[in-house]
MOPAC internal coordinates of N, CA, C and O (Angstrom, degrees):
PM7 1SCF
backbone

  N    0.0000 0     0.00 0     0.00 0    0    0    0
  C    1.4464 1     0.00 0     0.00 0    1    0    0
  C    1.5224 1   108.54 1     0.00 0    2    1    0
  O    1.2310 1   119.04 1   -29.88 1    3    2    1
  N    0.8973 1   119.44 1   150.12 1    3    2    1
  C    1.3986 1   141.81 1  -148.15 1    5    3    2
  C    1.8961 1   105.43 1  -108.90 1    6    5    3
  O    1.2310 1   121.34 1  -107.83 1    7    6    5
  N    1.0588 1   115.04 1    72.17 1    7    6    5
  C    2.1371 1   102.88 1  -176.89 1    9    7    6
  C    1.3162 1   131.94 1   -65.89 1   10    9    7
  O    1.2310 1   129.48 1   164.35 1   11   10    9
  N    1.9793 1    99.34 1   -15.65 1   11   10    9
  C    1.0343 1   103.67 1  -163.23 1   13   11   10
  C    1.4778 1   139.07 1   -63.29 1   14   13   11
  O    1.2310 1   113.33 1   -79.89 1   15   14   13
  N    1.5369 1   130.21 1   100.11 1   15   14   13
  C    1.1942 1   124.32 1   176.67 1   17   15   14
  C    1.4845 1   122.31 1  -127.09 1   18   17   15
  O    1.2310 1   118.45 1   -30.92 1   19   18   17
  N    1.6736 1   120.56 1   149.08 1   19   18   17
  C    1.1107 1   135.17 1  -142.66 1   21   19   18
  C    1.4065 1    83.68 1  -144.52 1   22   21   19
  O    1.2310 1   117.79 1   -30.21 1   23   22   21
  N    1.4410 1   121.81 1   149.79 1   23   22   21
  C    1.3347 1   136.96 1   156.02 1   25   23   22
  C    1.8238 1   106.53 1  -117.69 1   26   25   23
  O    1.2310 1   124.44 1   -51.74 1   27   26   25
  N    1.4382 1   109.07 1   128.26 1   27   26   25
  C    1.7582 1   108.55 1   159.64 1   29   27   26
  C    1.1391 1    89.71 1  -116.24 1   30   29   27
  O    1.2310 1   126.29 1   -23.23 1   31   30   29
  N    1.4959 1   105.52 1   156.77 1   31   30   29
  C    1.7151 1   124.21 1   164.86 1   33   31   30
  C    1.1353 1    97.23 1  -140.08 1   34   33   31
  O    1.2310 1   123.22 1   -11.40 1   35   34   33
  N    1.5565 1   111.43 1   168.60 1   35   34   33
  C    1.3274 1   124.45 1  -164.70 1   37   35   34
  C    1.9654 1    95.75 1  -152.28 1   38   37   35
  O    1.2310 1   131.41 1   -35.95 1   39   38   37
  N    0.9202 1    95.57 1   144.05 1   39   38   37
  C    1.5286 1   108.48 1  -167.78 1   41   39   38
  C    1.5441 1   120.37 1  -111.16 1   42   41   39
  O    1.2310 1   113.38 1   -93.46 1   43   42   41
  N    1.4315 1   130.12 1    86.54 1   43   42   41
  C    1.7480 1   105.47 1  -150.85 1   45   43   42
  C    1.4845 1    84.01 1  -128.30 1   46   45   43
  O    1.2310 1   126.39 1   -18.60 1   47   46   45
  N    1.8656 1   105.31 1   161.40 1   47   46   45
  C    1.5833 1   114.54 1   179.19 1   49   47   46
  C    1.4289 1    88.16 1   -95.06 1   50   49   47
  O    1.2310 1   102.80 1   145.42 1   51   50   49
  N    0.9334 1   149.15 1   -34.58 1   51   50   49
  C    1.4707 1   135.24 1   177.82 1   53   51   50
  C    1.7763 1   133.00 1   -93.80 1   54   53   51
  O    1.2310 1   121.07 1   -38.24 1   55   54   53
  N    1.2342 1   115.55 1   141.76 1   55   54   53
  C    1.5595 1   100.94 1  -174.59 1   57   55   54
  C    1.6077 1   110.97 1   -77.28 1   58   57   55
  O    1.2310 1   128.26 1   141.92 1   59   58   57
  N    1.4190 1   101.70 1   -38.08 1   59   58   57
  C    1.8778 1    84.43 1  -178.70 1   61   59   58
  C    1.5484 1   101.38 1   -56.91 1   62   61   59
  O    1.2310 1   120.13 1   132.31 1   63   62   61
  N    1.0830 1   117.35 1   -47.69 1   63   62   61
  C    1.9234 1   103.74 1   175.80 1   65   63   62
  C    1.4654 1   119.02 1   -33.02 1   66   65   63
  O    1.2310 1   133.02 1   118.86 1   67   66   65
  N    1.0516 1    92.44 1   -61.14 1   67   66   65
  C    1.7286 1    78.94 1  -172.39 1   69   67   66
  C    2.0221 1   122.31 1   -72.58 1   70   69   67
  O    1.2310 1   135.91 1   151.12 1   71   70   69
  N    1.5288 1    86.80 1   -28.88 1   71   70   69
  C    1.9271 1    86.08 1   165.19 1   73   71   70
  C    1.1661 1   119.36 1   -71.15 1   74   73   71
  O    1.2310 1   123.22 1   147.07 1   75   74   73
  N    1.5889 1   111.43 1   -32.93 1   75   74   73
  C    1.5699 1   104.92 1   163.25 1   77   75   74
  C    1.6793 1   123.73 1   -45.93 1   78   77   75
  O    1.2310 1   130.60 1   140.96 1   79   78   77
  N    1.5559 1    97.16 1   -39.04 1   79   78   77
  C    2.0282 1   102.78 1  -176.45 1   81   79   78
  C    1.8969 1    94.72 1   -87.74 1   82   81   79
  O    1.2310 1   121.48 1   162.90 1   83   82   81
  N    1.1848 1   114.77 1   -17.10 1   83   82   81
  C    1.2028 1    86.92 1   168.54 1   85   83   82
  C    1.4425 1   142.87 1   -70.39 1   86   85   83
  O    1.2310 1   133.59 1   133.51 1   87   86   85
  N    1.6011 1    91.34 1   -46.49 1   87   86   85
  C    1.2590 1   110.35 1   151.29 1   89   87   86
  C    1.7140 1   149.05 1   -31.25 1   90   89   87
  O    1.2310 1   138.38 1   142.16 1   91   90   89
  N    1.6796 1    81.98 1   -37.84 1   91   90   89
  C    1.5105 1    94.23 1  -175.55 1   93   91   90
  C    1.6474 1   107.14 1   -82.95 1   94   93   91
  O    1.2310 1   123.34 1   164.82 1   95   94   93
  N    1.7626 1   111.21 1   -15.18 1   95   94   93
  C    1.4625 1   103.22 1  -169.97 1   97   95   94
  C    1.6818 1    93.40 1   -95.15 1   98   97   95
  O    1.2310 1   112.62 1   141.26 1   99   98   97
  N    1.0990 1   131.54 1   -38.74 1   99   98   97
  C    1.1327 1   115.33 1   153.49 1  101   99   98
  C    1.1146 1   115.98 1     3.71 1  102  101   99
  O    1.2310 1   127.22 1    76.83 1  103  102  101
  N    1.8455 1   103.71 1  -103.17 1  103  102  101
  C    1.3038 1   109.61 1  -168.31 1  105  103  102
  C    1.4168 1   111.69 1   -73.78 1  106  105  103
  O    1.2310 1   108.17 1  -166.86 1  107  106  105
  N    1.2902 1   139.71 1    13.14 1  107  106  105
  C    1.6830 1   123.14 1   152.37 1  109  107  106
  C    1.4614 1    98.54 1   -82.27 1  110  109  107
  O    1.2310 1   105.89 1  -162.51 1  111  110  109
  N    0.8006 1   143.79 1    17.49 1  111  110  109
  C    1.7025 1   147.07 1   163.61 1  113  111  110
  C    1.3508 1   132.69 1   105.23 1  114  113  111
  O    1.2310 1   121.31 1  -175.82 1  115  114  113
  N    1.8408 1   115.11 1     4.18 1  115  114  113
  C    1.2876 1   128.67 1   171.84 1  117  115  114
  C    1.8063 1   118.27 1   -40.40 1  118  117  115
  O    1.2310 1   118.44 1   -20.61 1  119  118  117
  N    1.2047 1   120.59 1   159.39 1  119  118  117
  C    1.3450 1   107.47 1   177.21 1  121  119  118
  C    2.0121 1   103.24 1   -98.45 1  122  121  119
  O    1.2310 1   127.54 1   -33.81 1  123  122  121
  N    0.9580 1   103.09 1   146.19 1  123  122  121
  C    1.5875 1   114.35 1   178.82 1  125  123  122
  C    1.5296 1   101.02 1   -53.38 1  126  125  123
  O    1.2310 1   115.57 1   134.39 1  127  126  125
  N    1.5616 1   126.02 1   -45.61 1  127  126  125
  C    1.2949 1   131.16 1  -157.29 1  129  127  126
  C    1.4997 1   113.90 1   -73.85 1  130  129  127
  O    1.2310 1   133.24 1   161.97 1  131  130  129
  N    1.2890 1    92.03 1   -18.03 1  131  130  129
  C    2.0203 1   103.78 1  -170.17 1  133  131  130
  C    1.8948 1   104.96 1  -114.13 1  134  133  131
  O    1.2310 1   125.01 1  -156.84 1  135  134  133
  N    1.6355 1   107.99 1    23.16 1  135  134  133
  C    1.4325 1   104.29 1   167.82 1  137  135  134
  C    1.6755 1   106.87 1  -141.10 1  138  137  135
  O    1.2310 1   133.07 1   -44.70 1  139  138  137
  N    1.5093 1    92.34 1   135.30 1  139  138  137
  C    1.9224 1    84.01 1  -156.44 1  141  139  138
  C    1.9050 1    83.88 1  -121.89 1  142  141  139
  O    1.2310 1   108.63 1   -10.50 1  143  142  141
  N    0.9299 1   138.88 1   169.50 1  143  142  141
  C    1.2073 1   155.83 1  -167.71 1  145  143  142
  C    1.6396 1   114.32 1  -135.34 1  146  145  143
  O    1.2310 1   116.53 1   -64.24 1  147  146  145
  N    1.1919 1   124.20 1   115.76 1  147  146  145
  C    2.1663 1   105.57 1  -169.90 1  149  147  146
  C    1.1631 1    73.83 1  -119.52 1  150  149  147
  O    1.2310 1   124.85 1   -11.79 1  151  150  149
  N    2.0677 1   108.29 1   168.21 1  151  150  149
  C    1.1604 1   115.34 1   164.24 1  153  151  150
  C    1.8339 1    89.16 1  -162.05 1  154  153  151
  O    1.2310 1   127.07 1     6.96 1  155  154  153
  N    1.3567 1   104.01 1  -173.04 1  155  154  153
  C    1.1469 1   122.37 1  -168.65 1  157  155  154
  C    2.0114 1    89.34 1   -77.23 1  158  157  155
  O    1.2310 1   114.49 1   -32.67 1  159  158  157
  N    1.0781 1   128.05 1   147.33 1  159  158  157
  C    1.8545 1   115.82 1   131.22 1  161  159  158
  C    1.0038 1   104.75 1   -93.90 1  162  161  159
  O    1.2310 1   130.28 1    -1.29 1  163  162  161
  N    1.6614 1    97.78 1   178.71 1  163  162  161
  C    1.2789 1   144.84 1  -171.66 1  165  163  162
  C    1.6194 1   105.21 1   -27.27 1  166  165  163
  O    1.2310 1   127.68 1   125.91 1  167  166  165
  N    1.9197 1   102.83 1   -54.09 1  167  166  165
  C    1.7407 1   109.43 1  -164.31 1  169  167  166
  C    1.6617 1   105.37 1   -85.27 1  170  169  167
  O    1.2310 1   123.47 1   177.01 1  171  170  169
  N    1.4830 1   110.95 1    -2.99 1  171  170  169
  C    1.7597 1    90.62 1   176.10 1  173  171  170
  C    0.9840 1    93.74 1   141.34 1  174  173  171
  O    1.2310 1   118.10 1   114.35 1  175  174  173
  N    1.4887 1   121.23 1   -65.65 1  175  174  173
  C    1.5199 1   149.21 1  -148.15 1  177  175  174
  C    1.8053 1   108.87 1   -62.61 1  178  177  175
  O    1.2310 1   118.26 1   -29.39 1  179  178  177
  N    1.1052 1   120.92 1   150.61 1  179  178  177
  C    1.3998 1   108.52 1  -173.53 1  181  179  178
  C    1.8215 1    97.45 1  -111.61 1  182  181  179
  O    1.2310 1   133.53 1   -36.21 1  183  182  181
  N    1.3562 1    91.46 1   143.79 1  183  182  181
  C    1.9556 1   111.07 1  -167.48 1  185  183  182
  C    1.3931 1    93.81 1   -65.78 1  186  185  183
  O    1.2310 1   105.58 1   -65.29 1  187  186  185
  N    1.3974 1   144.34 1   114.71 1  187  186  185
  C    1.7601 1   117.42 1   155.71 1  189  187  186
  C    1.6695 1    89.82 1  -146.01 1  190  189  187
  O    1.2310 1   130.53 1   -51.56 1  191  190  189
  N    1.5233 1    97.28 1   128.44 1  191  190  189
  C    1.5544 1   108.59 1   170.35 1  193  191  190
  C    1.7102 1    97.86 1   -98.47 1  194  193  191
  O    1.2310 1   128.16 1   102.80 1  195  194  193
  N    1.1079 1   101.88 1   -77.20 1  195  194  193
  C    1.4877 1   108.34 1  -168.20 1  197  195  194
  C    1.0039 1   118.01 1   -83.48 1  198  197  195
  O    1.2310 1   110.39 1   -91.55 1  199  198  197
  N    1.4545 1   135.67 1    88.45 1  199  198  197
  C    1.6973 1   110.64 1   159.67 1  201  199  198
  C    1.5906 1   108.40 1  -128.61 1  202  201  199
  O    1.2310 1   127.01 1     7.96 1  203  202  201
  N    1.5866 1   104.12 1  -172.04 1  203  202  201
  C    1.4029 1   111.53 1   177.21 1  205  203  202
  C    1.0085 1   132.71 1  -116.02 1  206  205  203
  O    1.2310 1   111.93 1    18.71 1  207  206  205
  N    1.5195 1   132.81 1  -161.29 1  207  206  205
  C    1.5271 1   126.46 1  -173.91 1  209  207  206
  C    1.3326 1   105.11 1   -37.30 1  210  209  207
  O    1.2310 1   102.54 1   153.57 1  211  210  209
  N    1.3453 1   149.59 1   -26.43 1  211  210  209
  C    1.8230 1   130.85 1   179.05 1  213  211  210
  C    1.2032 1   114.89 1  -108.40 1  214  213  211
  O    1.2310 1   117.63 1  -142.25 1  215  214  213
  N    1.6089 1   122.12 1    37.75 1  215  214  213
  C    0.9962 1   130.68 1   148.80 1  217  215  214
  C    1.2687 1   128.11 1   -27.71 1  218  217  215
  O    1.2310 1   121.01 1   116.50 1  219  218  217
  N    1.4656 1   115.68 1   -63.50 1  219  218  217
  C    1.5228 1   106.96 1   167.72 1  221  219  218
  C    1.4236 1   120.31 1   -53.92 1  222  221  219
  O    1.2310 1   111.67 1   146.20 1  223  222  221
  N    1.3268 1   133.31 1   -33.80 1  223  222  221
  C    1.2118 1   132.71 1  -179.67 1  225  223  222
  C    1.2996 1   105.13 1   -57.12 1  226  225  223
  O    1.2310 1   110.10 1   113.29 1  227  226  225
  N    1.1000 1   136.20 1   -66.71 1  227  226  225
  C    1.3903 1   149.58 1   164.64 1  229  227  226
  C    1.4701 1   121.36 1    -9.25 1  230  229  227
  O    1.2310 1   126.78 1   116.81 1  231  230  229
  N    1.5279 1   104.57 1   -63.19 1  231  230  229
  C    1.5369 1   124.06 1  -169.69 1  233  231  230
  C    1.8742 1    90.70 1   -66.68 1  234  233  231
  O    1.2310 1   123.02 1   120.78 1  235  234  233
  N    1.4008 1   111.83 1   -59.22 1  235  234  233
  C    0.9494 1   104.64 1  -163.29 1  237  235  234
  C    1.8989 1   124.37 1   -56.34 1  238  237  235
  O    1.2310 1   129.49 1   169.68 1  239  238  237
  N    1.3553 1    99.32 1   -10.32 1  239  238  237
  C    1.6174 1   125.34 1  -174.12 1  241  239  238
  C    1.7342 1    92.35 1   -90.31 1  242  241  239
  O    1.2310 1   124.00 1   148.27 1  243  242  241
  N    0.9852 1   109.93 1   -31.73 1  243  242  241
  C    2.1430 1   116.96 1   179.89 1  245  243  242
  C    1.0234 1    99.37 1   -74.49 1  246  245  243
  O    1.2310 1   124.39 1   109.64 1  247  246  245
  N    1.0815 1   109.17 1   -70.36 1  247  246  245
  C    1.3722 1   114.01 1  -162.58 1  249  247  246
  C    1.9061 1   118.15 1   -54.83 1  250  249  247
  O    1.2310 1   132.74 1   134.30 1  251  250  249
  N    1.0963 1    92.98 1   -45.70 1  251  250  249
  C    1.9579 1    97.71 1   161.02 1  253  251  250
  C    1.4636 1   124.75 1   -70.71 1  254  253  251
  O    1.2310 1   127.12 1  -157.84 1  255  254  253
  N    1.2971 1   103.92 1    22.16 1  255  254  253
  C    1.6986 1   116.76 1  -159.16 1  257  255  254
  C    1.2491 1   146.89 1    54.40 1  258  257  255
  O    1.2310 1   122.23 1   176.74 1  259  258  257
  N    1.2866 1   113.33 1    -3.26 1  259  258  257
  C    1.3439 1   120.91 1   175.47 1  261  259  258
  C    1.9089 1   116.40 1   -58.26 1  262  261  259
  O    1.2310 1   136.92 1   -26.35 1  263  262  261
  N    1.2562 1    84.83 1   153.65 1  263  262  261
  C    1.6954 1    79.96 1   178.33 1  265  263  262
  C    1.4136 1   100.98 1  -112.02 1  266  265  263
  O    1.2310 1   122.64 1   -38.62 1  267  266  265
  N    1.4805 1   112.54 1   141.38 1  267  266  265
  C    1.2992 1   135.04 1  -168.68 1  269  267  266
  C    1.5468 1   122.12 1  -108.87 1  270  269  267
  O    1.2310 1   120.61 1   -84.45 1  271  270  269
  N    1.2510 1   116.45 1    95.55 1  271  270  269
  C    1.5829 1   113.21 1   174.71 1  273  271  270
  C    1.7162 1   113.79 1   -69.31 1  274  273  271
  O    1.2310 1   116.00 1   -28.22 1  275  274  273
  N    1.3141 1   125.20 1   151.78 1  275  274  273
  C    0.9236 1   135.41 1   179.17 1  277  275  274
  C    1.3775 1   124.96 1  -117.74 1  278  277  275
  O    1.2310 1   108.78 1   -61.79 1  279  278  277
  N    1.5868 1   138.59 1   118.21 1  279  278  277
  C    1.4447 1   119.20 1  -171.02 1  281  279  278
  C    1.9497 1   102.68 1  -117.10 1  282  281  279
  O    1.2310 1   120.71 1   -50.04 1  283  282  281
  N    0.9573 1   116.25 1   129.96 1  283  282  281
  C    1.4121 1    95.73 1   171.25 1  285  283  282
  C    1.9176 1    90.39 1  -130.45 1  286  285  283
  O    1.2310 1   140.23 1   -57.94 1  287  286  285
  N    1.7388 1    78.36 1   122.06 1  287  286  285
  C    1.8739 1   103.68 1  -173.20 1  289  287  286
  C    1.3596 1   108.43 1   -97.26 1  290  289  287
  O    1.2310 1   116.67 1   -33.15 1  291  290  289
  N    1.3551 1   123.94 1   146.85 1  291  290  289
  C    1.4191 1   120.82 1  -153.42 1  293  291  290
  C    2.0728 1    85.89 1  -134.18 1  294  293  291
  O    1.2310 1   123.81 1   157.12 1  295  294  293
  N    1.4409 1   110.30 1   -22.88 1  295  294  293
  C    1.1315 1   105.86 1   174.65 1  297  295  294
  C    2.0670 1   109.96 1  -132.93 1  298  297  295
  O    1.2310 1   125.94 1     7.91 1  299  298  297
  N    1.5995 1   106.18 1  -172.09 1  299  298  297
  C    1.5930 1    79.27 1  -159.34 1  301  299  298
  C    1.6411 1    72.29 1  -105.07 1  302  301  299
  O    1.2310 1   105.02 1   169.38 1  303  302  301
  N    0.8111 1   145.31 1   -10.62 1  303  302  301
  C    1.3871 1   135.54 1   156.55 1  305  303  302
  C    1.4129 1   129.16 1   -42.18 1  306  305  303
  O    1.2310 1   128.51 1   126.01 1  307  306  305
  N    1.4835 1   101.21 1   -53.99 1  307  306  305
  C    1.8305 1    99.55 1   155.02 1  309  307  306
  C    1.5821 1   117.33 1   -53.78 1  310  309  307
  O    1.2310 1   118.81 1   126.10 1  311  310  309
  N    1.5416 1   119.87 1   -53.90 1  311  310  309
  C    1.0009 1   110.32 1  -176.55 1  313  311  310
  C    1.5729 1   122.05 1   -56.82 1  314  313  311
  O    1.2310 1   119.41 1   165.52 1  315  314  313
  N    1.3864 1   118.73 1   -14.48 1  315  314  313
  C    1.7936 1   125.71 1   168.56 1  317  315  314
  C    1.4042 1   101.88 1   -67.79 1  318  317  315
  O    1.2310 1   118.57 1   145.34 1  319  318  317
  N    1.4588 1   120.32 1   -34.66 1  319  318  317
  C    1.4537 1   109.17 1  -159.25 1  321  319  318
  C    1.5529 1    90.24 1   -95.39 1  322  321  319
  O    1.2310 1   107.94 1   153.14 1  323  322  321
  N    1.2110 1   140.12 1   -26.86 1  323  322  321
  C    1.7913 1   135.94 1  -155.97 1  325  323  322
  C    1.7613 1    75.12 1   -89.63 1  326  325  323
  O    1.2310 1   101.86 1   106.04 1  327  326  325
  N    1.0295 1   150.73 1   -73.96 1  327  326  325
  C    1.6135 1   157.48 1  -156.43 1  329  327  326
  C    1.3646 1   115.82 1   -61.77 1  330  329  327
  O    1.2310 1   125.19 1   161.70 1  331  330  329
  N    1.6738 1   107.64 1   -18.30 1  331  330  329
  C    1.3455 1   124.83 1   161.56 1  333  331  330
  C    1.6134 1   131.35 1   -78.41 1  334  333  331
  O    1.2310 1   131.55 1   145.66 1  335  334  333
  N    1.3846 1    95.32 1   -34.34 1  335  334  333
  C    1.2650 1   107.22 1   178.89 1  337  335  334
  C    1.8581 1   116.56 1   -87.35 1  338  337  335
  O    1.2310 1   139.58 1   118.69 1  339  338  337
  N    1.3495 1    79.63 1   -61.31 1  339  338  337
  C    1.8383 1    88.56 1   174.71 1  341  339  338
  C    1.6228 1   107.94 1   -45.37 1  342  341  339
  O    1.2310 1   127.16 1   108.65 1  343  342  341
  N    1.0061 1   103.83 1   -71.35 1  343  342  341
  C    2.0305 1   102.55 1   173.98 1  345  343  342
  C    1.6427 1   108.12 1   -42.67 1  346  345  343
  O    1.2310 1   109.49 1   152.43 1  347  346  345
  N    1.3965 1   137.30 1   -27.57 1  347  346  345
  C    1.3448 1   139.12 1   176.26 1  349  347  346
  C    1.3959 1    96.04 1   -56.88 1  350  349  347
  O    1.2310 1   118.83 1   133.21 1  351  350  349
  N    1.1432 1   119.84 1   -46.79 1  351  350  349
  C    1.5307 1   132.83 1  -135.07 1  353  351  350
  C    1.7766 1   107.06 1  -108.73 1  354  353  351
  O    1.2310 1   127.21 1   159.82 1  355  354  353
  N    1.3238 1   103.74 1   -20.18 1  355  354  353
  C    1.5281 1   103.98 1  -177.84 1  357  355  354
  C    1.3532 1   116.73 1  -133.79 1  358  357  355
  O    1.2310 1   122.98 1   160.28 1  359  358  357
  N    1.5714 1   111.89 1   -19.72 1  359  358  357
  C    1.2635 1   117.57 1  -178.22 1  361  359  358
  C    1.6584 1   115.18 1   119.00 1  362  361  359
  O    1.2310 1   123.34 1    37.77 1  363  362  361
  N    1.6579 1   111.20 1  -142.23 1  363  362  361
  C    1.4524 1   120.69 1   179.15 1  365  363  362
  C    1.7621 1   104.79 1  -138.92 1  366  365  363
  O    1.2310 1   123.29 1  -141.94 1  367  366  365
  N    1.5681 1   111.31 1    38.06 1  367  366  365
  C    1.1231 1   129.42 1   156.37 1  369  367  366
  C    1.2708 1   125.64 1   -41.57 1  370  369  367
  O    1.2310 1   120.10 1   180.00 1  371  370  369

């Protein structure tokens, strides 16, 4: 059995930014089910159902509006391609 898991996130001021990187891991072969996207709504408050131990990090990235990509990597190969893309897409932030 296989344990291996890795989280990347990616931190963007714009939403097409980050659907753009979502998108792109998509089609390098990510699964849809293991990439979640948070953002602020409408009232302020930042959307988060599921997350993990850096939860607070997170909220605090929502809550200032940023939009937050989410990767949850099951191999470290995904994690080359989610760390590949997101850094394409945002830099060395």
């Amino acid at each position: 059995m296989n344990n291996y898991r890795h989280h990347v996130s990616g931190f963007f001021a714009d939403l097409d930014d980050a659907e753009s990187a979502y998108f792109t891991l998509v089609e390098r072969g990510l699964p849809r089910n293991r990439l979640q996207i948070f953002e602020t709504n409408p009232t302020g408050h930042g959307a988060m159902t599921k997350v993990s131990w850096y939860s607070a990090l997170l909220h605090d990235k929502i809550e200032s509006r940023q939009i937050v990509l989410v990767v949850d990597n099951r191999t470290e190969q995904d994690t080359a391609i989610a760390r590949e893309v997101i850094q394409a897409c945002v830099g060395d932030y």
